[in-house]
C-alpha distance (Angstrom), angle and dihedral (degrees) to the residues before:
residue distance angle dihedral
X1 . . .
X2 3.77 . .
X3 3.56 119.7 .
X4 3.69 104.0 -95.8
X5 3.95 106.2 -159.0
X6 3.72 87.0 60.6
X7 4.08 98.5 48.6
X8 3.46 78.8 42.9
X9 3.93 89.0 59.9
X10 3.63 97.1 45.9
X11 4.63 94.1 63.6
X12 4.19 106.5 64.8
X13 4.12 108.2 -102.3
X14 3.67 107.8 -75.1
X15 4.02 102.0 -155.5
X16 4.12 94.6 -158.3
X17 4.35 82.8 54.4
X18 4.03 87.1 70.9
X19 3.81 90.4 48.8
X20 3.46 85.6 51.7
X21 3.76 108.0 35.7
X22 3.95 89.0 -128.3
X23 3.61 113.1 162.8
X24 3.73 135.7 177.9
X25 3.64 113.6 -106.4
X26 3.71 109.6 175.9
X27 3.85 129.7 -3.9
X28 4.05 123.1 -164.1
X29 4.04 134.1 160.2
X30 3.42 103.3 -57.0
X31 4.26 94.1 -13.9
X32 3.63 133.5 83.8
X33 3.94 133.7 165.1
X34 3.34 130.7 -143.6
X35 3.76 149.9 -157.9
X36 3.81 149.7 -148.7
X37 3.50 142.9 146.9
X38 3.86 134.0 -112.2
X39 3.76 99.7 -110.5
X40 3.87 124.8 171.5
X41 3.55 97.5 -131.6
X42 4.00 82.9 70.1
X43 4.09 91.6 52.1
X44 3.79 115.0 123.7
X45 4.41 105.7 -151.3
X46 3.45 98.1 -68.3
X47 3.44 103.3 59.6
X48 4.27 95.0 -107.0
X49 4.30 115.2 114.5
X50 4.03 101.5 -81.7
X51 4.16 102.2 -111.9
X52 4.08 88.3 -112.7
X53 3.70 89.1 72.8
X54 4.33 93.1 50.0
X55 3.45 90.7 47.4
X56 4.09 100.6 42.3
X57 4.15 79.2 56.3
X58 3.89 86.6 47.4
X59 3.66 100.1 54.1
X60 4.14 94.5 36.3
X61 4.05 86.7 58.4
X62 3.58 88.8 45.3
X63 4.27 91.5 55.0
X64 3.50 95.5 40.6
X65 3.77 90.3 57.0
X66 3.68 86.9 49.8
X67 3.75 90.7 49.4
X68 4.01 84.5 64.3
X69 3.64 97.5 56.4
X70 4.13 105.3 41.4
X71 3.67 132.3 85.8
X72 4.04 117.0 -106.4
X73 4.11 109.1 -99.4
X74 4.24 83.3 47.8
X75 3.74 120.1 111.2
X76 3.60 126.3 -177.7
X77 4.10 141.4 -157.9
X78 3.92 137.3 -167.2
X79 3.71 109.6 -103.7
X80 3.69 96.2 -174.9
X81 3.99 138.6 -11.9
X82 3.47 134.9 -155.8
X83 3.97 124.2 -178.5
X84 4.01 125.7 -176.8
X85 3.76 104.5 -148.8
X86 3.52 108.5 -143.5
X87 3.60 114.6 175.9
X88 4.32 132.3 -14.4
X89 3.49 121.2 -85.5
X90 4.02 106.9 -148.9
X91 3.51 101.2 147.5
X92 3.89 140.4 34.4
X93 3.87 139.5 2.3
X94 3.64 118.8 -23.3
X95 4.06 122.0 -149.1
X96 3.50 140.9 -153.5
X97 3.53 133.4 -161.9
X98 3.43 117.9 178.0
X99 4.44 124.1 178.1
X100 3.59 120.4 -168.6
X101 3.60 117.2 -125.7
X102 3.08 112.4 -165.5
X103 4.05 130.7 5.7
X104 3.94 115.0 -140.6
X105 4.23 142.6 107.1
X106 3.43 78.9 -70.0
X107 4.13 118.7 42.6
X108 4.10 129.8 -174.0
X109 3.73 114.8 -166.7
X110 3.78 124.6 -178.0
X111 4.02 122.9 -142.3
X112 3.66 141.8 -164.6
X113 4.28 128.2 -151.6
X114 3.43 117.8 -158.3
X115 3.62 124.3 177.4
X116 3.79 111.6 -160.8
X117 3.94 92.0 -14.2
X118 4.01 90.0 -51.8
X119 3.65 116.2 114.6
X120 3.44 108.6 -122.3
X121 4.28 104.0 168.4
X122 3.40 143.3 11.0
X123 3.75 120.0 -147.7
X124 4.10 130.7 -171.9
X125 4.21 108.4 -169.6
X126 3.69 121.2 -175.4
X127 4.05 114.1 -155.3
X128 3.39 134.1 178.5
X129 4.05 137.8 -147.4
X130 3.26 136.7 -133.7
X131 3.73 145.8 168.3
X132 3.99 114.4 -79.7
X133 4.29 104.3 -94.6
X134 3.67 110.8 -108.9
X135 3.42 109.5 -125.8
X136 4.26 121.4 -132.2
């Protein structure tokens, strides 16, 4: 397995991923996987991971594989996000592995959550690039 505090080191600091203990597992042209655990301050009432926490894991797979495929200067937003839930998570490490399917302004990518080698969701996110802001 890839050294994780250097993929980790290669995406910009993502404040929510240290709430979350998300870390970059494995980066690839146009891919990247990765990982959290089940924690119980992410618990919706009955005791299964709420649905935000899946699908912030979702869409940060999804922009880190985007990160591998744009041009330096280039920054990049979900427009829209859809996630199937398939099955709880309540226990474990939860993965996601996101592919890029197509690289343009305007950019779907497709991910899939497992939770100990179950999947659990399916998520489709659209982003969208633009130029870096210039700052006054």
């Amino acid at each position: 397995m890839p050294e994780e505090k250097n993929l980790n080191s290669e995406f910009p600091h993502v404040p929510v991923w240290d709430l979350m203990d998300i870390r970059v597992v494995e980066m690839g042209e146009g891919t990247a996987t990765l990982r959290m655990p089940f924690d119980d301050k992410l618990i919706n009432p009955y005791g299964m991971m709420h649905g935000s926490g899946v699908y912030a894991l979702a869409d940060s797979a999804v922009a880190v594989a985007i990160s591998t495929l744009v041009e330096k200067g280039k920054q990049f937003f979900t427009v829209e996000m859809k996630v199937n839930y398939l099955e709880p998570v309540t226990t474990g490490i939860v993965e996601a592995r996101a592919k890029i399917l197509r690289l343009g302004h305007i950019v779907p990518g497709e991910v899939d959550v497992f939770n100990e080698n179950k999947l659990v969701a399916k998520a489709i996110a659209t982003y969208i690039i633009v130029d870096e802001k210039k700052k006054s």
